[in-house]
C-alpha positions in Angstrom: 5.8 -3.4 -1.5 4.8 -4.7 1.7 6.8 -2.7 2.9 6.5 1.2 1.8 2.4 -0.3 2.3 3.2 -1.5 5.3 6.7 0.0 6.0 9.0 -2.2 5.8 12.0 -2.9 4.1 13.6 -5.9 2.6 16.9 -5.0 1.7 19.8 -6.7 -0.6 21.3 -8.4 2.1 18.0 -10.1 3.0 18.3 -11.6 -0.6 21.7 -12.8 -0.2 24.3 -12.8 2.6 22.5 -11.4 5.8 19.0 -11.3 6.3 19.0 -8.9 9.1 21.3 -6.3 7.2 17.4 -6.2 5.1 16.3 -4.0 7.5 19.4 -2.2 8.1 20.0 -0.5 4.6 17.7 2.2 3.3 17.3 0.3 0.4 15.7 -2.9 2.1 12.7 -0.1 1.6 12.1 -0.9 -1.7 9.9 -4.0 -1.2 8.8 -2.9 1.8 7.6 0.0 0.4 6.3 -1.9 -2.8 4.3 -4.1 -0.6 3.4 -1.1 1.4 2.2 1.0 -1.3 0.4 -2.3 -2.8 -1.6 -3.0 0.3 -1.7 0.4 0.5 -2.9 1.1 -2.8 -5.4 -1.3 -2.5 -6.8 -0.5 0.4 -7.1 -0.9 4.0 -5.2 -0.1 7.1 -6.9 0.2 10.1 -5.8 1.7 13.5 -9.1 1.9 15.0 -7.9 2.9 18.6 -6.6 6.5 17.2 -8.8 7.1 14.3 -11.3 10.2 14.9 -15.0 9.0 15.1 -16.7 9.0 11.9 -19.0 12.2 11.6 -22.3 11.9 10.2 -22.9 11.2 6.5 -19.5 10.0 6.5 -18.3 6.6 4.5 -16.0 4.6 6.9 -13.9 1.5 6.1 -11.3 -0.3 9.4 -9.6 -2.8 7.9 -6.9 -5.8 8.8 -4.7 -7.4 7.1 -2.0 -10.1 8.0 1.7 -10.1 6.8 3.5 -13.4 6.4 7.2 -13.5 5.4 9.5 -15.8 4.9 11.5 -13.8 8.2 8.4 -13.1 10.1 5.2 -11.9 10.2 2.8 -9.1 11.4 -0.2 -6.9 10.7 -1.2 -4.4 9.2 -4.0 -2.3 10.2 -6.5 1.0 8.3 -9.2 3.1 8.5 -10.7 5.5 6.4 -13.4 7.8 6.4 -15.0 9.9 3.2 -17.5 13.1 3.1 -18.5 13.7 0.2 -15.3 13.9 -2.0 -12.7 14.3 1.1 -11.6 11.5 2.5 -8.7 10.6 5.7 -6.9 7.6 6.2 -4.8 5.9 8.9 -2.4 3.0 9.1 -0.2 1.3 11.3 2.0 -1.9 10.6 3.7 -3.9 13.2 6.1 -6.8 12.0 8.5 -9.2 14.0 11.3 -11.3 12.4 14.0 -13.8 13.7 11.8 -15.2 16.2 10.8 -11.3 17.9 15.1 -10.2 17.9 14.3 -7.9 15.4 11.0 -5.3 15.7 9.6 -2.7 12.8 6.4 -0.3 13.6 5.2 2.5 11.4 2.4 4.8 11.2 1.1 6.4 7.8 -2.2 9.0 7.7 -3.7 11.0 4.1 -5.6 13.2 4.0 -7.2 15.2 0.2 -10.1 14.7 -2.4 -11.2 12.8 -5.1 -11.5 14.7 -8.2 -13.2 13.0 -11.4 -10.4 10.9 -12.6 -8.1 10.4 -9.0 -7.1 11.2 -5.8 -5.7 14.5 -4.8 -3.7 14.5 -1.6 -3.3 17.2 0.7 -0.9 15.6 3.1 0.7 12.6 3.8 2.8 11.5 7.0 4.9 8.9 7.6 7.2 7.0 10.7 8.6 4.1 11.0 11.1 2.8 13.6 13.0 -0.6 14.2 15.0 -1.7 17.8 18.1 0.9 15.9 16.4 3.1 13.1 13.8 5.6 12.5 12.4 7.6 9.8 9.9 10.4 9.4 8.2 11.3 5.6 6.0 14.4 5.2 4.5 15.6 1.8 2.6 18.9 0.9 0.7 18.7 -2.1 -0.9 21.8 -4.1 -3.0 21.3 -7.1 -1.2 18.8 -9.0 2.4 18.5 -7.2 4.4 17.7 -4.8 4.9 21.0 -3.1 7.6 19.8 0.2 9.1 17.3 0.8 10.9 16.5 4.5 12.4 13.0 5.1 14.2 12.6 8.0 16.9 10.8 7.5 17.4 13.0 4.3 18.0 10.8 1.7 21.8 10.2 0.4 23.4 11.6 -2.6 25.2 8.3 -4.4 25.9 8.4 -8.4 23.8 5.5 -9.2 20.9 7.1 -8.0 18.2 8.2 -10.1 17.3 11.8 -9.8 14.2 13.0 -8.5 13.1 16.0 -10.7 10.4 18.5 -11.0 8.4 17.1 -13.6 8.2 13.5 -11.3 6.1 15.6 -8.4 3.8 16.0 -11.3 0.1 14.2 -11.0 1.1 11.5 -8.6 -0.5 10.3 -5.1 0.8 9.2 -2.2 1.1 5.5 -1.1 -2.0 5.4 1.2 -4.2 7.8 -1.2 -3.2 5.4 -3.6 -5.9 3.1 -1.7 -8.7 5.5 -3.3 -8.1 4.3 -7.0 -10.1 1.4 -6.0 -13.4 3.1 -5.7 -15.3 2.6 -8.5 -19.2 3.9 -9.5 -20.0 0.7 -11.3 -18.0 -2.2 -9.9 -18.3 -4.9 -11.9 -19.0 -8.7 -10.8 -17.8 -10.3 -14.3 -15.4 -7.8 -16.0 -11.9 -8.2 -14.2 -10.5 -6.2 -17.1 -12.6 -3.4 -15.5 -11.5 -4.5 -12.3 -7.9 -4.6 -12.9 -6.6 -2.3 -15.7 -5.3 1.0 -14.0 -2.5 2.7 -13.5 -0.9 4.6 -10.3 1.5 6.8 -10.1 3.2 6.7 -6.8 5.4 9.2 -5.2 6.5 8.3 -1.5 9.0 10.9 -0.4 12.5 9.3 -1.7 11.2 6.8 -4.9 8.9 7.9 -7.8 7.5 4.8 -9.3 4.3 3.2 -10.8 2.3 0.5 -10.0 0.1 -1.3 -13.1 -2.2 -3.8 -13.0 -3.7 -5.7 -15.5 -6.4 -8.7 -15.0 -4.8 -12.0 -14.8 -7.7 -15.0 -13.7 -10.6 -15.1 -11.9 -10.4 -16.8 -8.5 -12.7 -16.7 -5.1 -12.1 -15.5 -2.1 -12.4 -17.7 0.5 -14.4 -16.3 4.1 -15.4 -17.4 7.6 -18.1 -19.7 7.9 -17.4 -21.3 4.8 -18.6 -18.9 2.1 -16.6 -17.3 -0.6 -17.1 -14.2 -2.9 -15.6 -13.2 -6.5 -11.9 -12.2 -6.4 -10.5 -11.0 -9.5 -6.7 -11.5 -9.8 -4.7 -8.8 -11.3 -0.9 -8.9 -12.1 1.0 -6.2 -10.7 3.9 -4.7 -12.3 6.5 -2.4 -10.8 8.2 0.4 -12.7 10.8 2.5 -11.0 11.0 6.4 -12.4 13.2 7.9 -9.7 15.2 8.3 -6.6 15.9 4.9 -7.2 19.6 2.9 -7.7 19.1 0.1 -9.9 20.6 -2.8 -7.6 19.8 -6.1 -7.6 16.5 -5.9 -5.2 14.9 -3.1 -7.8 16.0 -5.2 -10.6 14.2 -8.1 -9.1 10.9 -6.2 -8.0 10.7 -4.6 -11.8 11.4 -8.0 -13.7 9.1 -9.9 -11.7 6.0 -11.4 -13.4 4.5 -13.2 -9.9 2.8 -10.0 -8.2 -0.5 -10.6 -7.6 -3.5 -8.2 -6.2 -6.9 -10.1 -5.2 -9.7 -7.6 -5.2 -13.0 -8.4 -4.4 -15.9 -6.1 -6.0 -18.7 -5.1 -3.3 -20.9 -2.9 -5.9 -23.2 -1.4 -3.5 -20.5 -0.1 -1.6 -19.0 1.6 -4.7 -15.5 -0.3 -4.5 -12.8 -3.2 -5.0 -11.5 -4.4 -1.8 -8.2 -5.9 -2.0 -8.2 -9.2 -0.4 -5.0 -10.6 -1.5 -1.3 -9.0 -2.0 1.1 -11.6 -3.1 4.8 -10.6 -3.8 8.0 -13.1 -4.8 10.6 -12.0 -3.3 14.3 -13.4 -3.8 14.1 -15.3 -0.4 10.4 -16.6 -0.6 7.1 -15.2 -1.0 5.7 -12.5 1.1 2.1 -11.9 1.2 -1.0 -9.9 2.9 -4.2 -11.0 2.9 -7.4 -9.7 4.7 -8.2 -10.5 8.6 -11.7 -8.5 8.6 -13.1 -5.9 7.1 -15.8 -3.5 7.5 -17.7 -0.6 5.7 -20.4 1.8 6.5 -22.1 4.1 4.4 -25.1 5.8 5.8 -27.0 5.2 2.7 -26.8 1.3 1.5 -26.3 0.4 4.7 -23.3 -2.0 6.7 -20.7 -4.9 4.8 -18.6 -6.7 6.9 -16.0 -9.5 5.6 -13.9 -12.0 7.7 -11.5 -14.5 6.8 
């Protein structure tokens, strides 16, 4: 998950034999891409430098967050901006491991609109390279599907993978418009049922899976200059649908009961702003968790958090 969110990808060797053969499989993309399209899916990414300006009347969120693992560590980094119901997003993730030997960077952009119940992509990019690999995602959306779909490398026939069929292109969103589920017209401060209960259907260009979450505890969130806000702690569960092989990493993700998501209601700006990412993995723990943000809305106004 910190992963496809971020990009990464922690593959079965990283859980067992070799650590470094993690990033050297196609599978290590799994939690990578788990984490990814959690931190994704909750929220913010910020590459400031090359976002486009906001325009006027626009909502914009940047966003950092910082990735700790137990091979490295890195940051991940979002903006966003939304007119009206279109919105664009950028990401870019940078992560280290084995003491700076091994390097990973990716970038990720979205671009669509919300309709009444969820976001509806246009477009979504993706690239991510490592000191030997690279790989480039695009997806075309129209109406309700998944219209293209180019990965480059293409992805591998095997027998123990899952198929990818027509009907899983149906009504899902891509891992960074998955970030827009968290906008909410009546955030609540006490309800972390309200919070919490959703489900997102996630397609990233190989893997079809959902993300649920479901309210766990209450907690605080824990800022600079001593304060603290709300945070209401949802359990994460991850169900693989397709394009999948059920080895031992995907069997891990699925079964595990420790994924957290920390999200912190700000109801004048409309939204839950995930704070917190937390995700077991077989070798440790790997985590996110929120450096700064900031949102402006031309209407109520300018909230900035730090850590």
């Amino acid at each position: 998950m910190i992963n496809k969110i971020i990009g990464f990808r922690f593959s079965n060797d990283c859980f067992g034999a070799s650590a470094l053969s993690l990033f050297r499989r196609p599978q290590s993309r799994h939690s990578s891409l788990l984490a990814l399209a959690l931190i994704s899916t909750i929220s913010l990414t910020g590459l400031t430098a090359a976002f486009t300006p906001a325009l006027a009347g626009e909502v914009t969120v940047r966003a950092t967050y910082k990735i700790n693992a137990p091979i490295g560590s890195g940051k991940f980094q979002f903006a966003s901006a939304q007119d009206g119901k279109r919105y664009k997003m950028q990401g870019a993730a940078k992560f280290k491991a084995f003491l700076g030997f091994f390097k990973w960077n990716s970038s990720v952009a979205s671009n669509g609109y919300m309709s009444s119940k969820q976001p509806k992509p246009y477009i979504y990019a993706f690239k991510a390279r490592s000191d030997e690999k690279s790989e480039v995602i695009r997806l075309n959306f129209k109406g309700n599907k998944v219209k293209e779909i180019r990965a480059i490398p293409p992805t591998r026939p095997h027998p123990k993978r899952v198929s990818v069929r027509d009907e899983h292109l149906r009504n899902v969103v891509d891992p960074l418009s998955a970030v827009m589920a968290f906008t909410d017209p009546n955030p609540s401060l006490t309800n972390g049922s309200h919070a919490c209960n959703r489900k997102i259907r996630i397609f990233d260009g190989r893997q079809r899976f959902n993300v649920v979450l479901s309210y766990k505890r209450k907690d605080y969130a824990e800022l600079s200059n001593g304060k603290s806000r709300t945070a209401f702690v949802c359990r994460a569960k991850y169900t693989p649908i397709a394009g999948h092989k059920m080895n031992q990493t995907v069997k891990y993700m699925s079964s595990s009961k420790g994924l957290e998501v920390w999200l912190v209601p700000l109801p004048k700006m409309k939204m839950y702003v995930p704070y917190k990412i937390v995700i077991p993995i077989m070798i440790g723990t790997a985590s996110a968790e929120l450096v700064n943000f900031r949102v402006t809305d031309p209407k109520a106004g300018v909230i900035a958090l730090a850590k």
